[in-house]
N, C-alpha and C positions, 0 to 999 in steps of 0.2 A: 621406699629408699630415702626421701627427700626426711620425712619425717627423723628416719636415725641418722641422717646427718646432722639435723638441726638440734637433737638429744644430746648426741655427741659433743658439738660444739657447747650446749649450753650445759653439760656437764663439765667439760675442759676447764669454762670459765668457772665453773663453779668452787672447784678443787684449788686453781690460782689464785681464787677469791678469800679462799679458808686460809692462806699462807700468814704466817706465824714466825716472828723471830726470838728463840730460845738463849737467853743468856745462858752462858754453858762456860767453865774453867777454860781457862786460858792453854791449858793441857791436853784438853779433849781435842785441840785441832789436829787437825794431820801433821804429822812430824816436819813435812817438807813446807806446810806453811808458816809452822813455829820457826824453822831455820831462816825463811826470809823473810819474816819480819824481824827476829833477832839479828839478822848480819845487817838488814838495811835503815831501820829505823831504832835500834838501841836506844836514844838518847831520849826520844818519847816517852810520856809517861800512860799507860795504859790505863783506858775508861772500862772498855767492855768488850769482852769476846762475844759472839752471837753465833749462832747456825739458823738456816731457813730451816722451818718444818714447817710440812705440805704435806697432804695423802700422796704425792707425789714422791715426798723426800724417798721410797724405796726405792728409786730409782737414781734421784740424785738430790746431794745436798750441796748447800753452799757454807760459806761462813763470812765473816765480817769480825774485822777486828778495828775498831774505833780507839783513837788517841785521845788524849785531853783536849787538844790546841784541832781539833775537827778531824785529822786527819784520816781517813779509811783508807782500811785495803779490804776488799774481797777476792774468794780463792771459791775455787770450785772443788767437788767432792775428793781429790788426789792430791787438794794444799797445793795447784797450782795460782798460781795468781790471776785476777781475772783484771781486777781495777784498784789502782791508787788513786784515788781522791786528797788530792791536799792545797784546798780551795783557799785557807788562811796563809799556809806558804807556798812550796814546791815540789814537784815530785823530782827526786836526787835524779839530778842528771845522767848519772850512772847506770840506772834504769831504760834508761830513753836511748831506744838503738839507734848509734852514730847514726846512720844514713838520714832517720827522722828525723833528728837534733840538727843537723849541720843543713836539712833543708827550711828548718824553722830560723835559724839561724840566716842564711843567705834571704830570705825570702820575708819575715816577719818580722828583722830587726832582733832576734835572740826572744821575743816574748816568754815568760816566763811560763811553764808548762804547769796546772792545775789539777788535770785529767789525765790520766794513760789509762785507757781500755784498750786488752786484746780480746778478740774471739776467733771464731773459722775463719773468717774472710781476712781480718787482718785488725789493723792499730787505730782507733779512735782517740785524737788530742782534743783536749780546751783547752786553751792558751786562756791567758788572764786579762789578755782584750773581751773575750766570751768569743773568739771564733772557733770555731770546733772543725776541724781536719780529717780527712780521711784519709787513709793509706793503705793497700794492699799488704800481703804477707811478704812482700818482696821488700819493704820500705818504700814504694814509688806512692805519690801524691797521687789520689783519685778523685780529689774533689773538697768542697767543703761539705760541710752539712748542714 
């Protein structure tokens, strides 16, 4: 038993190890991630679309759409958003749900937000100090990280 777990595991890493990012048209994205990079970042001039490919990608895929000036956003396989990266300027305030904004706000001095990552648990910031925030799905502070 011990041995297929240890197969297992070092198969897992092995398939993670193979990942591969495919430039791919700008077109090929999921519809609902082309609409939110069109309504939010219009004014961008676009480098590269990309999609992860993995032995795993039948399961799921990501993508990554890269700007000129650094900017990323990645979406997961339904074009939902996963991460804006925009480490040279901001991520549009707009984006950043009120509760988290007005706690960075009251709390940080307004620090300019670099990072928004969502996933299960909830919202990860880097502020442009480099402190990196956590926050549950509710918008309540959990911690730094």
């Amino acid at each position: 038993m011990k041995k297929i777990i240890i197969a297992a595991v070092i198969l897992a890493c092995g398939l993670w190890a193979n990942a591969e990012e495919k430039v791919i048209a700008y077109a090929q994205l999921p519809q609902s991630a082309q609409d939110f990079a069109n309504a939010n970042f219009k004014d961008k001039k676009l480098a590269s679309a990309l999609m992860d490919t993995t032995l795993l990608s039948m399961i799921t895929e990501d993508y990554k759409v890269i700007y000129t000036d650094g900017t990323m956003l990645e979406f997961d396989s339904n074009g939902n958003w996963k991460e804006i990266s925009a480490k040279t300027s901001a991520v549009p305030v707009d984006l950043i749900p009120e509760k988290i904004l007005k706690y960075i706000k009251e709390n940080f001095g307004g620090a300019r937000v670099i990072v928004l990552e969502k996933d299960d648990d909830g919202y990860k910031v880097e502020l442009a100090t480099k402190q990196e925030l956590k926050f549950n799905n509710n918008y309540i502070f959990i911690g730094l990280d």
